[in-house]
N, C-alpha and C positions, 0 to 999 in steps of 0.2 A: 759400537761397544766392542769391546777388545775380548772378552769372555765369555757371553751371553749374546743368546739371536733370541728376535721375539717373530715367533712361526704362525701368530696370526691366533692363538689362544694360549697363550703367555710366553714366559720366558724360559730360554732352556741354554741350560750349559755346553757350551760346545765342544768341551774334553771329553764330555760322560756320554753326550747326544752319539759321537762316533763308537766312542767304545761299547755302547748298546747298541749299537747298529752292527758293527763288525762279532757280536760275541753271539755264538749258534742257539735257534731258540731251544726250552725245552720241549720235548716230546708230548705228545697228547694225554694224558694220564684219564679222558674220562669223568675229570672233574666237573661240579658246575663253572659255568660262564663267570669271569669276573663281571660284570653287571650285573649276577645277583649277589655279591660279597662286597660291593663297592660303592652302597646306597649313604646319601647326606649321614644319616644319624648309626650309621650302624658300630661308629668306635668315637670314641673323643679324639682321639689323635689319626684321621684317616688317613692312608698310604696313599700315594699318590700313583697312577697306574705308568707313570715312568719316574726312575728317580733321578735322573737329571733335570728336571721341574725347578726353576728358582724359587728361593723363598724370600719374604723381604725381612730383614732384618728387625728391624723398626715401624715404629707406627707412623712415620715419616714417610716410610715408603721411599729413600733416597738410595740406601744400599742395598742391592741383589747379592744373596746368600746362593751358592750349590748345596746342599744336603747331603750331597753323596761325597763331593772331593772338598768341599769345606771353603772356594776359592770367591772371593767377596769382589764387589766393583760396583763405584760408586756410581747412581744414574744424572746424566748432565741434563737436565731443564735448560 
């Protein structure tokens, strides 16, 4: 695939994968742990703990959506 890599627990964008990699993390703020903000039911719409994460388009499941830079490709069976 020309846009998307699958890292062995789904699909991730490979525009957005670098640019989350190359961009400095934030600072420790002391906060709780995302594992206790990030449980199954705790939002109807949950965030995904990277946003390069593909989404599927469809309930086909044939085209891979980015979230973050919006860039679509369709998967070849």
């Amino acid at each position: 695939m020309e846009h998307f890599v699958n890292n062995g627990y789904g699909w991730t964008c490979r525009l957005c994968q670098t640019e989350e990699t190359t961009e400095p993390r934030a600072p420790h703020t002391g906060a709780r742990g995302r594992f206790f903000s990030e449980g199954e039911a705790e939002e109807r719409e949950p965030r995904l703990s990277t946003a390069a994460r593909a989404r599927w388009r469809d309930d086909s499941r044939r085209v891979l959506q980015c979230p973050r830079c919006g860039v679509e490709e369709r998967v070849k069976t």
